[in-house]
N, C-alpha and C positions, 0 to 999 in steps of 0.2 A: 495503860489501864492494868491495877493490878487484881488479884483472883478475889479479894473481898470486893472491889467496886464491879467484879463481872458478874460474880454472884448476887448482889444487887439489883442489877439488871436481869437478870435470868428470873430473880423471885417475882421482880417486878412486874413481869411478864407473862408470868403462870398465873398470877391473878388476872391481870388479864386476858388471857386465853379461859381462865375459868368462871370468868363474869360476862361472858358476850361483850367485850371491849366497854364495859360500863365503869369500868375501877384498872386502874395500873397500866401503864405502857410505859414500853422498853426503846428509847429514842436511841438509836443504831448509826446514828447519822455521820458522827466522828469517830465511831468505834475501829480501831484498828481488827480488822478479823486475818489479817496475812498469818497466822498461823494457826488459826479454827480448823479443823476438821467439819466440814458442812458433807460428806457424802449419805449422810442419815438425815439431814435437816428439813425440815416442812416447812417451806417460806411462802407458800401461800399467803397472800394476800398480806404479803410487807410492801412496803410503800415503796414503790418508786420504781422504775425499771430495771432489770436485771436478768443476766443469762449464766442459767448453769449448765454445766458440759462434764463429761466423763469421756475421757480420749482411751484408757485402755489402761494406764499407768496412778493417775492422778487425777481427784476433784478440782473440777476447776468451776469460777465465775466471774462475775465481768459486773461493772456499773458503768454510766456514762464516761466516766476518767481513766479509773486504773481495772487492770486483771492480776487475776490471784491464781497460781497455779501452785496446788502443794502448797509449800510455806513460802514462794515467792511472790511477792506483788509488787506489779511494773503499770505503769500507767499504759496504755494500745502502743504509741508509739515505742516504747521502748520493747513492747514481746513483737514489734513488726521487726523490728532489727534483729534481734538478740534469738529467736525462738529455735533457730538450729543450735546454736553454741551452748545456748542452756539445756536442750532436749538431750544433745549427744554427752554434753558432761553431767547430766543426769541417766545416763544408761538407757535412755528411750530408743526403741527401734525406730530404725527409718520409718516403718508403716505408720507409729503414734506419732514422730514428729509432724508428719501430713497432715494425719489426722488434729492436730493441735492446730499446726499452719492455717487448713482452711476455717477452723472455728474464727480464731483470732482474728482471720481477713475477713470472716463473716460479719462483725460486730461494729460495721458502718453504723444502720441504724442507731445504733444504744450511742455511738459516739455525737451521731446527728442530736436525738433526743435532748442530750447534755447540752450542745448550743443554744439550740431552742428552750433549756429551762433556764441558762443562764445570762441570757438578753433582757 
């Protein structure tokens, strides 16, 4: 996606948000966000499941499939492997890595949901 079709989206979406969802929506569905900054962002009442988290270093959030940490996105399995090797060659202290670890292992649920919507 490049900056004229996100600003598209985004306009799309302001009409939306400023017609009580009468006019415009922004379908996010495919949208690559791995390198959004969402630590500002109001996602109230977007569609679908999802978990945001601030570990101390980096915004992070979660869908059924994949997490976004900073400007990397991995699907669960891969930040269940990977989340020390990427934390320490990201300069994260031991106490964020933790703090990252148990989110991550937190995010059964949202993995569960994902089965369950895709049966």
């Amino acid at each position: 996606m490049n900056a004229d079709e996100l600003k598209v989206i985004l306009d799309t979406h302001k009409i939306w948000l400023t017609t009580d969802a009468t006019e415009g929506y922004a379908n996010l569905s495919y949208a690559n966000l791995s390198y959004a900054n969402l630590s500002g962002a109001d996602l109230r009442g977007a569609d679908g499941p999802y978990s945001l988290f601030y570990g101390g270093k980096h915004s992070a959030w979660a869908t059924c499939s994949h997490i976004g940490i900073s400007c990397k996105m991995l699907t669960h399995a891969e930040w269940r492997k990977q989340y020390a090797a990427i934390g320490t060659a990201n300069n994260y202290t031991e106490a964020e890595i933790e703090r990252y670890r148990q989110w991550i292992f937190s995010l059964d649920w949202l993995i569960e949901v994902g089965k369950v919507t895709n049966e």
